[in-house]
C-alpha positions in Angstrom: 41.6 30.2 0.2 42.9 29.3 3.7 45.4 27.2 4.4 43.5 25.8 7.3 41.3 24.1 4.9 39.6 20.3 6.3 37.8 18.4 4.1 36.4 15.4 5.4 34.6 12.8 3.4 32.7 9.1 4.1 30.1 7.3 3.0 28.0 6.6 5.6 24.4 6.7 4.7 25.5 8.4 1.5 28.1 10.1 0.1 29.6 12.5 2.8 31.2 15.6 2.9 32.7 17.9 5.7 34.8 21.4 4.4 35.9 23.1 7.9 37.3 26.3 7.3 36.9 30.1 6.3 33.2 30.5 5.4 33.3 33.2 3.3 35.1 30.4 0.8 33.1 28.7 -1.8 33.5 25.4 -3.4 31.9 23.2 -6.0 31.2 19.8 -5.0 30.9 16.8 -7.8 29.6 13.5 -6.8 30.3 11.0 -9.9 29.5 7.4 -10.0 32.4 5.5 -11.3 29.9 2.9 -12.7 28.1 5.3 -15.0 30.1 8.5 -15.7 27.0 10.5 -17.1 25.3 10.4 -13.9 27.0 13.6 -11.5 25.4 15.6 -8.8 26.7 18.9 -8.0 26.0 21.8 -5.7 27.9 24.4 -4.1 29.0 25.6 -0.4 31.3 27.1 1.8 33.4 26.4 4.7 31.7 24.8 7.4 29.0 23.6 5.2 28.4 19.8 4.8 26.8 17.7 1.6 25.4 14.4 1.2 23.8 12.7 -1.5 20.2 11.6 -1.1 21.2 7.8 -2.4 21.8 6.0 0.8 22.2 2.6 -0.9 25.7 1.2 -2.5 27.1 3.6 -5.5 30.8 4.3 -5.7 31.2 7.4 -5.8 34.0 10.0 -6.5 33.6 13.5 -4.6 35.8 16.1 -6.4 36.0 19.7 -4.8 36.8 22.6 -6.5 37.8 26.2 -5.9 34.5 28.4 -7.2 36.6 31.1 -8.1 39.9 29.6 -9.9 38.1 26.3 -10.3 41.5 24.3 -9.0 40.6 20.6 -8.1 41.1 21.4 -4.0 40.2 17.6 -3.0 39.6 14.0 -4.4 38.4 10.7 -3.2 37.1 7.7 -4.9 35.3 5.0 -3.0 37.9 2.0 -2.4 36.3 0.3 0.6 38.6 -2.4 1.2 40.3 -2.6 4.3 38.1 -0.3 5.4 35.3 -0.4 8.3 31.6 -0.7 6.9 28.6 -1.2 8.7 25.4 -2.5 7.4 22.4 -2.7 9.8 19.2 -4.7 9.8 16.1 -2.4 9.7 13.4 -5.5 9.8 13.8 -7.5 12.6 11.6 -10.2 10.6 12.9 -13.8 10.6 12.7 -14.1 6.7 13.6 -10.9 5.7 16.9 -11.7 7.9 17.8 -14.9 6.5 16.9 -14.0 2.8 19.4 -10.4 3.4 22.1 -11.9 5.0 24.0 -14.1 2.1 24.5 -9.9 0.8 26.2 -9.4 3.5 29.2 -11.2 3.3 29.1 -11.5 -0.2 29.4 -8.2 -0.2 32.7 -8.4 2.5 33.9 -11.0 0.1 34.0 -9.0 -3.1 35.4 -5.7 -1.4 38.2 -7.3 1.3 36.5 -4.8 3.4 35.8 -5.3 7.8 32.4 -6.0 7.8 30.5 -4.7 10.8 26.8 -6.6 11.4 24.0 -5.7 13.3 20.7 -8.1 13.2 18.4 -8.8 15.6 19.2 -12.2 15.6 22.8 -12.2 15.4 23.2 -15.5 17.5 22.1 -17.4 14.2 24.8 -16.2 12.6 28.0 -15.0 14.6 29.6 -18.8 14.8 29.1 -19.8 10.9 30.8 -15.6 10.0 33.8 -15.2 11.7 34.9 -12.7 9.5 32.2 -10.5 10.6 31.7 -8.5 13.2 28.4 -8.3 15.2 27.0 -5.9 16.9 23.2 -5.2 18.3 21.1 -2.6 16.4 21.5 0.8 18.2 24.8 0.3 19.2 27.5 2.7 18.7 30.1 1.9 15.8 33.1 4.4 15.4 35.7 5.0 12.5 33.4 4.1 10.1 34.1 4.5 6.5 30.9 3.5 4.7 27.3 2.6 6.1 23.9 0.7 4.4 20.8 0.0 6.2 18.8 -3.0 4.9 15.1 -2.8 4.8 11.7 -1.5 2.9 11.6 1.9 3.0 8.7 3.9 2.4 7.8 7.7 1.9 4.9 9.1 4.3 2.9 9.5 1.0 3.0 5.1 0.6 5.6 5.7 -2.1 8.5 3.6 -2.7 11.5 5.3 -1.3 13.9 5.8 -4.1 17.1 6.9 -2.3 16.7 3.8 0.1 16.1 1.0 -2.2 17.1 1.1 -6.0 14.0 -0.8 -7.3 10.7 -1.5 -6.8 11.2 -4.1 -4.0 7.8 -6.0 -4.5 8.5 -6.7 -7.7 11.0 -8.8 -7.6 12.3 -11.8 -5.2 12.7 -10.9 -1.4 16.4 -11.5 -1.2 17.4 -9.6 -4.0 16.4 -5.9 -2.4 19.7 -6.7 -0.2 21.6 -7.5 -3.1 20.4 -4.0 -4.7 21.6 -2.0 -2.3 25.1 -3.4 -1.5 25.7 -3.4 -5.4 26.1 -7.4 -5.0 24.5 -9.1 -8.3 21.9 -11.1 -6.6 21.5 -15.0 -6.7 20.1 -16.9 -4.3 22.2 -18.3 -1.4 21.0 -20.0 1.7 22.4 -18.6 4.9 25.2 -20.4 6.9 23.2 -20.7 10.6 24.7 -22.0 13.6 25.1 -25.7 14.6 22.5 -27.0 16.9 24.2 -29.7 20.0 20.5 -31.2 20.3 19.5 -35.1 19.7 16.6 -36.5 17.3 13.7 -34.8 19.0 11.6 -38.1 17.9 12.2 -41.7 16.8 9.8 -41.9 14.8 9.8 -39.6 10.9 8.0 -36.7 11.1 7.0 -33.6 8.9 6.9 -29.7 10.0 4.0 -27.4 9.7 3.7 -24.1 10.2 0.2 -23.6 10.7 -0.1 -19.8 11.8 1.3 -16.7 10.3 0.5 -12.7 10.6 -2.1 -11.5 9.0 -5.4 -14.0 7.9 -4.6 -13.3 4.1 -1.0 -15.3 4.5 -3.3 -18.2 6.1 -4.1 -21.5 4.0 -8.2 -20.8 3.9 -9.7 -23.9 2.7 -11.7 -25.2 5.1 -10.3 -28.6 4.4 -7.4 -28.5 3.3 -4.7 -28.7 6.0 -7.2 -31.5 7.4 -6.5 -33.1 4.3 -3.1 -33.3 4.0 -2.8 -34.2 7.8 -4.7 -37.3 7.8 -2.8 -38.1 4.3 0.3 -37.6 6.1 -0.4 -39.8 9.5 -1.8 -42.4 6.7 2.1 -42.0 5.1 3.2 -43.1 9.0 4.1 -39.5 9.3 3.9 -37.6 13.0 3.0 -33.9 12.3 4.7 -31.7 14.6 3.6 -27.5 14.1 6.4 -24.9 14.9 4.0 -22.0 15.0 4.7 -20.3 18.2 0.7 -19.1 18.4 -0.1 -22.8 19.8 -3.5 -24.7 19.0 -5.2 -21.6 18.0 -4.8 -18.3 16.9 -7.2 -15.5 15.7 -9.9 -18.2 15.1 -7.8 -20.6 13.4 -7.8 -24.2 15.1 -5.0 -26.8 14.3 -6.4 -30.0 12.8 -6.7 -32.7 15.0 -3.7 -35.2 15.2 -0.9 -32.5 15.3 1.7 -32.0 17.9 2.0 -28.6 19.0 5.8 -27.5 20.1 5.7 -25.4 22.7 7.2 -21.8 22.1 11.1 -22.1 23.0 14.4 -21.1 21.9 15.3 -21.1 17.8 17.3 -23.8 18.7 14.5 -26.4 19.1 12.9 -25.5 16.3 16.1 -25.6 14.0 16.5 -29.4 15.6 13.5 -30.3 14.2 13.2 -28.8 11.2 16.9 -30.7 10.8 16.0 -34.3 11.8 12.3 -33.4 9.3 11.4 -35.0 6.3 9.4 -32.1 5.0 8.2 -28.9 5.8 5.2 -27.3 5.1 4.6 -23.6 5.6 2.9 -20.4 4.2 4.5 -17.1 3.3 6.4 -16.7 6.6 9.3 -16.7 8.6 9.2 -20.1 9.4 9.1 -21.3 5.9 12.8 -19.2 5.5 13.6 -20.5 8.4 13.4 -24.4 6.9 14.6 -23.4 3.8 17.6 -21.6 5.4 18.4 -25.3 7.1 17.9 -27.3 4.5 14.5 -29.2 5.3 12.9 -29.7 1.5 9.7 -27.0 1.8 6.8 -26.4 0.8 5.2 -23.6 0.3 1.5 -22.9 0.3 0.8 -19.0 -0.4 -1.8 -17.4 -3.2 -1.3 -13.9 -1.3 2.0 -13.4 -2.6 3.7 -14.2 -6.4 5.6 -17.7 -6.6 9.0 -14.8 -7.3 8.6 -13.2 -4.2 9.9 -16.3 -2.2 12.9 -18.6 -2.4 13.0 -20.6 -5.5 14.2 -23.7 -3.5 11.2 -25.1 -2.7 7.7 -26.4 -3.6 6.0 -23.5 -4.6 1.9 -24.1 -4.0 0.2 -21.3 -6.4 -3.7 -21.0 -6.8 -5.0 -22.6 -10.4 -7.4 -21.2 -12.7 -8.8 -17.9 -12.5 -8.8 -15.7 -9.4 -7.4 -12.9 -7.6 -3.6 -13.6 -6.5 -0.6 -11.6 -5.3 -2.4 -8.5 -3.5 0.8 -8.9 -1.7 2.6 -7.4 -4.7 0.0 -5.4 -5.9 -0.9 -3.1 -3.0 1.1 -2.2 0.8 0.3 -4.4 3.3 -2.2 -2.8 6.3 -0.7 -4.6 9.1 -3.4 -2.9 11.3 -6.0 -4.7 9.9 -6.1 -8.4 10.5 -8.6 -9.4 7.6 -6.8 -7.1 5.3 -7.8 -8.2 1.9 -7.7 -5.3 -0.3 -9.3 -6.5 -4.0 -12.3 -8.5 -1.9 -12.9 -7.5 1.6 -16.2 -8.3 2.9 -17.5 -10.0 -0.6 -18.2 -13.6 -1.4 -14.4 -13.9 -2.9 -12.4 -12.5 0.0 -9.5 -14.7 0.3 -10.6 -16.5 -2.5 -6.9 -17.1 -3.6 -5.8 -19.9 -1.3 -9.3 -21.3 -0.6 -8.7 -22.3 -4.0 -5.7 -24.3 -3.1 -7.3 -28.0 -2.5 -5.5 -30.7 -0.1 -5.7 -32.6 -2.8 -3.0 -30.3 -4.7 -0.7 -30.3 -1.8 -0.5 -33.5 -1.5 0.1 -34.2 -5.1 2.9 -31.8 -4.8 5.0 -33.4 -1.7 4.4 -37.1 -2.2 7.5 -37.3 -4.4 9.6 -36.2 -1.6 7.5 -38.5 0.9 
């Protein structure tokens, strides 16, 4: 063995390690988790090799290095982020996804004492109410890092989940949690901190949100009647009705009733004003619908194409009665490609069946309490 010997070890986007040096020397490389001692990886290499573990999510590992030949412990390090630099990245640049992740984030700073570095694609929502944090924009160069996790939904090329990116099954459980899996934060639901908004009362008189459109026609409320519905009960309440969708009057063949005001597409800013001066909001499975519940405006939402878990739990949860199809959402990966995606009854008498179900008549039961 050389005395020249370098090992050098982080944990960005895994465990990471480096051995500079002679490479007719061989090693043994042990990867423990300190959180459950019976689960080890090991392999062997020489100098000027490099390992890494396939797990890319949170785990704290300890890397041990031996000597193959006298088997003498040559190098140790256990994972102690704190005061360290760590840099977790935003893969989705979708609204919801964002504002469901982020509580992770610096609960995540919080636990370890560690110098968070942040990288969204809407960081200006953020980077006042986080001080502690700092920002950066995705694709940015971050030196001296010591440890490195990219949120997202990661998939394999064969439509698998992809295990060493997220720890579960990420449809199976509530959207915010898949952050919490894989910083290693126990997840509960917390409502991001978003940045104050120096704009009057955009109207005198009350009003309620909508958010009418959304991405894909499945996510859309498809009774006929219903928004109609709850829009004339609404105006009959002395309610204005103001939709945030940035798609305007119509979208993809889907007209806003008559008697809505349409905002014109601006800045987040002048949506956050009015969905802070609102009485109620009412939205489908979208980022809108975060975005409300992220500010505090009491929300409803109206979605049959995904499970009432999937969402935030703060709200008023619309669900489809009786007996039909529900939650393809869950059940299958979305084909963003295909704008009538419905994957159980495409082209068949039931196709979107689950929130044609969904009457006016429900809606409104459900929000005149808070009316």
């Amino acid at each position: 063995m050389t005395h020249s010997t370098e090992f050098n070890c982080n944990f960005i986007d895994g465990a990471y390690l480096e051995i500079k040096g002679d490479d007719q020397d061989e090693f043994i490389v042990e990867c423990n988790d300190l959180d459950d001692p019976e689960f080890t990886l090991t392999c062997e290499i020489k100098g000027n090799q490099w390992v890494r573990t396939p797990h890319r999510y949170f785990i704290r590992w300890k890397i041990s290095v031996f000597d193959k030949n006298s088997k003498n412990l040559l190098f140790q390090q256990s994972y102690d982020c704190k005061d360290q630099r760590v840099y977790v990245a935003f893969e989705s640049n979708a609204l919801g996804d964002t504002l469901a992740w982020f509580p992770a984030v610096e609960e995540f700073r919080k636990k370890h004492g560690c110098q968070i570095i942040c990288s969204t694609f809407i960081n200006g929502l953020f980077k006042d109410q986080y001080p502690d944090i700092e920002f950066v924009e995705p694709g940015e160069t971050v030196h001296e890092l010591y440890a490195m996790y990219r949120l997202g939904w990661c998939y394999k090329e064969d439509g698998e989940y992809d295990y060493s990116k997220n720890v579960q099954e990420f449809k199976e459980q509530p959207l915010g949690q898949s952050a919490y899996d894989i910083l290693g934060i126990d997840f509960k639901e917390i409502k991001p901190r978003l940045k104050s908004v120096s704009l009057p009362r955009p109207m005198d008189k009350p009003y309620v949100c909508i958010g009418f459109h959304t991405t894909t026609q499945a996510k859309y409320w498809n009774n006929a009647s219903g928004w109609d519905e709850v829009v004339r009960f609404l105006r009959f309440k002395g309610y204005s009705v103001v939709s945030l969708s940035r798609e305007g009057k119509e979208h993809m063949g889907n007209k806003l009733p008559k008697g809505v005001k349409c905002l014109p597409e601006g800045s987040l800013d002048v949506v956050i004003n009015y969905l802070r001066h609102a009485k109620l909001y009412i939205g489908l499975g979208s980022g809108l619908s975060w975005l409300s519940w992220a500010v505090g405006c009491k929300t409803c939402l109206i979605s049959g194409f995904s499970y009432p878990y999937s969402e935030m739990q703060d709200c008023i949860r619309i669900f489809p009665e009786g007996d039909v199809c529900t939650g393809c959402f869950n059940r299958h990966r979305l084909n963003q490609d295909d704008w009538l995606w419905c994957p159980d009854h495409q082209d068949t008498p039931r196709m979107f069946e689950c929130t044609r179900q969904i009457t006016g008549r429900q809606v409104i039961g459900a929000i005149t309490p808070y009316l």
